[in-house]
N, C-alpha and C positions, 0 to 999 in steps of 0.2 A: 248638595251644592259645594260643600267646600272637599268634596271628596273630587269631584270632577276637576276645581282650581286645583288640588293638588298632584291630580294626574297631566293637566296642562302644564303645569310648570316643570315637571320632572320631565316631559317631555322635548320643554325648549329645553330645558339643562342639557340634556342626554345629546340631544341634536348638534348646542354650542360643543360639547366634549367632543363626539366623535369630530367637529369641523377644525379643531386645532389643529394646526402643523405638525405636530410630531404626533398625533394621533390619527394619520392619516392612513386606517389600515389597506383601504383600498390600492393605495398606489406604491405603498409599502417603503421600505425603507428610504432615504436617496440622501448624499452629502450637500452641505449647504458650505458658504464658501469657508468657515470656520473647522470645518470637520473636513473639509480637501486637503487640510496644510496635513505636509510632514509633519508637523510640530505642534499640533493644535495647543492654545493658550487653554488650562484647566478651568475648569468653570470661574472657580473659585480665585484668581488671578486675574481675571479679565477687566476688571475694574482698579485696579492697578493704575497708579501714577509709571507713565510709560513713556520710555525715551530708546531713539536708535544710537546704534553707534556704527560710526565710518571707519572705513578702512585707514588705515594711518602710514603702515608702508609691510610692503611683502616681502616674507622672507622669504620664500620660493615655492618652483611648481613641484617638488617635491612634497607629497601629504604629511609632514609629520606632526606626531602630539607637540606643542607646545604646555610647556609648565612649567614650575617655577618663578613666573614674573615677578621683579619687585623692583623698585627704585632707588637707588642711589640718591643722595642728599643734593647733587647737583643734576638730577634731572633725565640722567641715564637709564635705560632701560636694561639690566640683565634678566635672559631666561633659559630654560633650557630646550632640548632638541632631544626627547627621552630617547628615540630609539638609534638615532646618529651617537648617542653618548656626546652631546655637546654644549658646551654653556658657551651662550653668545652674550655681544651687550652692544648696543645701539645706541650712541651717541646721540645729544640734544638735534646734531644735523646730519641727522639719519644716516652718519656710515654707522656699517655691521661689521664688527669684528669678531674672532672666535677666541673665547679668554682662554677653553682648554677644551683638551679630548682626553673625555673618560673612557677611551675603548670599551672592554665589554660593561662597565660600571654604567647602568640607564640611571644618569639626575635626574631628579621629579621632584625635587624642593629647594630652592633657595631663600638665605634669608643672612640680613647683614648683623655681625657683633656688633656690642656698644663700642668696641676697639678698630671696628672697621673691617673685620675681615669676613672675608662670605663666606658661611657656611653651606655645606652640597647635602643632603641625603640623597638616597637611591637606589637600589636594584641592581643584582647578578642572576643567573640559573635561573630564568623564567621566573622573577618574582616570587623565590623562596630563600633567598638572601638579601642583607642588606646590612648597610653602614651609612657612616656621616664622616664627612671630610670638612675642613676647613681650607684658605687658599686668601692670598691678598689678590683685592678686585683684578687685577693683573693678571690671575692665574701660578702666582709662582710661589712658592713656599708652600705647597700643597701636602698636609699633615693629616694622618686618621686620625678623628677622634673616637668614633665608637667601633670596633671594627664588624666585619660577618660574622665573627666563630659567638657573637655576644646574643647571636639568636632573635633579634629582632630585626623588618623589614620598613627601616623607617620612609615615613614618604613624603610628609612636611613636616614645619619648624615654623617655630617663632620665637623668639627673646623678650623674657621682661626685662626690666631697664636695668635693672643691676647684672645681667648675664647671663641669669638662667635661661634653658632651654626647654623647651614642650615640643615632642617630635612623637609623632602618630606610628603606629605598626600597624600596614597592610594585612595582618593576616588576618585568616580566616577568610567566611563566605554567610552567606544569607543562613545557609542553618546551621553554620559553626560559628558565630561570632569569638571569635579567638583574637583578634587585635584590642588594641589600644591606645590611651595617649600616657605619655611617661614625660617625669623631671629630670632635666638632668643637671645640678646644681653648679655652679661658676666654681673649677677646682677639682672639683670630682667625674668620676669613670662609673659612677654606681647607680645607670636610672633607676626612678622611682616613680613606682605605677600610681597614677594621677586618676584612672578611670578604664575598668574591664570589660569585657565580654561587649566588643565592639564591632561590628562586621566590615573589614575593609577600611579601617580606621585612616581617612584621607586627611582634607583640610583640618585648619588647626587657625586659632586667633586668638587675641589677648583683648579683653577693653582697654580703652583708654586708661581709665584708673586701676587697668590688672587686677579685679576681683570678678571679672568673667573672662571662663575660656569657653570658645566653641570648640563645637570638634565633628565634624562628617563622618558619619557612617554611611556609607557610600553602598556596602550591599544589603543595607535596609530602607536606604533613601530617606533619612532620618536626619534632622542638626540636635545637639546636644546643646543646651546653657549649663555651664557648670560653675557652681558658685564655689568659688575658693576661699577658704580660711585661712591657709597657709601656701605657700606654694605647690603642697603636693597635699595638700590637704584639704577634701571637698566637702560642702554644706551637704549632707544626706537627703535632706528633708526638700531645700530647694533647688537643687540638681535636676534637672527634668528632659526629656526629648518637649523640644517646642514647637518642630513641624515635620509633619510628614509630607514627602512630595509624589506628585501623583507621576507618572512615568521612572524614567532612571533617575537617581540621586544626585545628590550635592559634590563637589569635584573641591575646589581650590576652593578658602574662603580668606577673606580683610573685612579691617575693620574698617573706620574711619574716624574721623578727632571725635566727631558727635555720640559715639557708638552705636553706630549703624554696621548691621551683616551683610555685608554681600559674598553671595555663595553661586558659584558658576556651576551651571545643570548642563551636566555631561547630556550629549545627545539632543538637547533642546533649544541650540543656539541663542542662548539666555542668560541673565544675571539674576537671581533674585534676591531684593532686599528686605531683610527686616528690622524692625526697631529694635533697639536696646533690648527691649523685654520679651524679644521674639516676634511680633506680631508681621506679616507681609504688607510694606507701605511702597514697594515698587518695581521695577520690572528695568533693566537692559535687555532692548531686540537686539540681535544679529542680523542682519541683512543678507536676503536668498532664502531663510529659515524654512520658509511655507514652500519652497520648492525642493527640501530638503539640502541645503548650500550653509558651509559654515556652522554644522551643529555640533561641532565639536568645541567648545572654549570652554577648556578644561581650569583656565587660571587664571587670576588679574593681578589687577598692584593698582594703588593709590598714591599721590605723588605726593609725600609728606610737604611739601614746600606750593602747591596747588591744588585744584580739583579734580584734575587731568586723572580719569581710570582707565587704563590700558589691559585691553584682552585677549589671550595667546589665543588662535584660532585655528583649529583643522577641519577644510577641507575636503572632504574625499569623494566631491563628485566632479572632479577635474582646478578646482581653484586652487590647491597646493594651501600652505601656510600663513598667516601674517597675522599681523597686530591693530586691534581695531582700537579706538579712543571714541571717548563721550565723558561728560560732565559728572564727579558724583555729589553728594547730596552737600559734602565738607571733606576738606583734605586730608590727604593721608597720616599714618601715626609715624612720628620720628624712627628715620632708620640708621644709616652710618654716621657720625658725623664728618663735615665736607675733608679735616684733613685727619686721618688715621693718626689715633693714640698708638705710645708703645701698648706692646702686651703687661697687663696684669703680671705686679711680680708675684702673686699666689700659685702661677698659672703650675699645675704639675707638669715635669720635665718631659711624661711621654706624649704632652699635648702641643710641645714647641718642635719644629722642623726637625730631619735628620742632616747629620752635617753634609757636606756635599764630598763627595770623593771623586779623585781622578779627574776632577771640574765636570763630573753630571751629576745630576738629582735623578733618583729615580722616580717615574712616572707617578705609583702608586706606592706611600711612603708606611709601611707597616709596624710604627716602634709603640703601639699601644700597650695595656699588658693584656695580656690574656687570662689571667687566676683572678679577675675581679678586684684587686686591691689597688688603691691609687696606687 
């Protein structure tokens, strides 16, 4: 008797298994309306505190990467136009002005001094060169600070509060992680490697209280928490990768007051956030995503003075450019203040302008040193 109950019941079992939806071998595969999207949300994401965000205003029907977005203390958007070589800035009443043309120099990171002035990284030769520039919001006094021949390809930046900089090297690839994030200390010419063997070493962030940096590895689709001891000096033990993402990887990353991450997924028309300690507590959509529209938002910025998160957006199935906004969790981390300090009298002499002859500047101002030494 109970050999027969237990062949009835293995029987309903077997019957409810094969009758579930995804185990429906007879009719065989088919998409349901979550697996239609371009973009499908990952399993594990979908429960996610989830918000859209709206177009805010378009830079044009030209497709380009937007990067580098960050805010000015009064509310201005600057960013860049990686393959036009241009850094724009957008005004509280949305005129769009162009602060400079890097000809063949592609920006792909801005980020403002405690002194006020903007800092550029960026790209030459197909992404096997690179340097950092500085420039008041204006565009005008534009100085190298790190030059190409120094061998790294920097791609973003961020400032702790006293002037130091953390600026990411693209290089490498999925099975050469050969990038990094490096210091580069307020006064000095001699970065200092912060964290190695990085693949694509993109986004870059500081907490709030500057004793975590992130950092994107972009061609292993990975975020890094790195606990700092000293500026260039990292906790071993509590250093960790804290998430891996399922599709293409992490792009641009900010913080915000709370220390919260948000990190913009190249190809996924998305934001994703997580908590101080790593964990995923939310999600920015894009709009068009699931028809494939707008999956490029390579970069944001948080409005250190609001909550206002703005997101550079490409594109490439006929929509061209622009800037999307939505709410984030608390506002952004102090970036310029509103009126520009003199410069730092520490500051070394090859980091201040070249003089102007003849009444022009040239474009691209080359008086760094080159032997390494301040």
């Amino acid at each position: 008797m109970k050999f027969k109950k237990l062949g009835l019941a293995l029987a309903i079992a077997g019957s409810a298994y094969l009758s579930m939806p995804h185990l429906a071998v007879a009719e065989g595969l088919d998409y349901d309306a979550d697996t239609r999207s371009a973009a499908p949300i990952p399993t594990g994401e979908k429960n996610l505190t989830t918000v859209s965000a709206e177009e805010y205003f378009k830079v044009g029907d030209d497709p380009q990467v937007l990067e580098g977005v960050t805010f000015d203390r009064d509310g201005n958007l600057y960013f860049c136009e990686v393959n036009a070589g241009k850094i724009l800035k957008l005004d509280k009443n949305k005129n769009l002005t162009t602060v400079a043309e890097m000809g063949e120099f592609h920006p792909s990171g801005l980020a403002f001094h405690p002194d006020g002035r903007l800092f550029v990284t960026g790209n030459t030769d197909g992404i096997t060169k690179g340097a950092i520039f500085a420039m008041r919001p204006d565009g005008s006094e534009r100085t190298l600070i790190l030059p190409q021949d120094a061998g790294y390809i920097p791609n973003d930046l961020v400032f702790n509060k006293k002037g130091g900089l953390y600026f990411t090297d693209f290089k490498g690839n999925m099975t050469d992680p050969a990038g990094g994030v490096y210091y580069l200390a307020p006064g000095s010419s001699k970065p200092e490697s912060v964290a190695l063997n990085i693949a694509n070493a993109n986004g870059v962030a500081l907490s709030p209280d500057e004793k975590i940096l992130w950092v994107a590895d972009y061609g292993r689709g990975v975020i890094f928490r790195i606990v700092l001891l000293d500026d260039a000096v990292i906790n071993r033990i509590h250093s960790t990768p804290v998430y891996y993402f399922t599709g293409r990887g992490p792009d641009g990353l900010r913080t915000d007051a709370d220390g919260n991450l948000y990190a913009a997924v190249m190809s996924q028309g998305k934001v994703l956030v997580l908590n101080p300690i790593g964990i995923p507590i939310g999600q920015i959509l894009l709009p068009g995503r699931d028809d494939g529209r707008n999956l490029y938002g390579a970069s944001l910025a948080i409005d250190p003075e609001s909550r206002d998160l703005a997101i550079g957006v490409m594109d490439d199935k006929g929509g061209g450019s622009g800037l999307f906004k939505t709410q984030a969790y608390a506002s952004g981390l102090s970036a310029a203040p509103r009126s520009v300090k003199p410069r730092p009298a520490q500051e070394p002499e090859w980091a201040k302008p070249a003089p102007v002859q003849d009444g022009t500047r040239p474009e691209i101002q080359d008086n760094a040193p080159t032997d390494g030494t301040d």
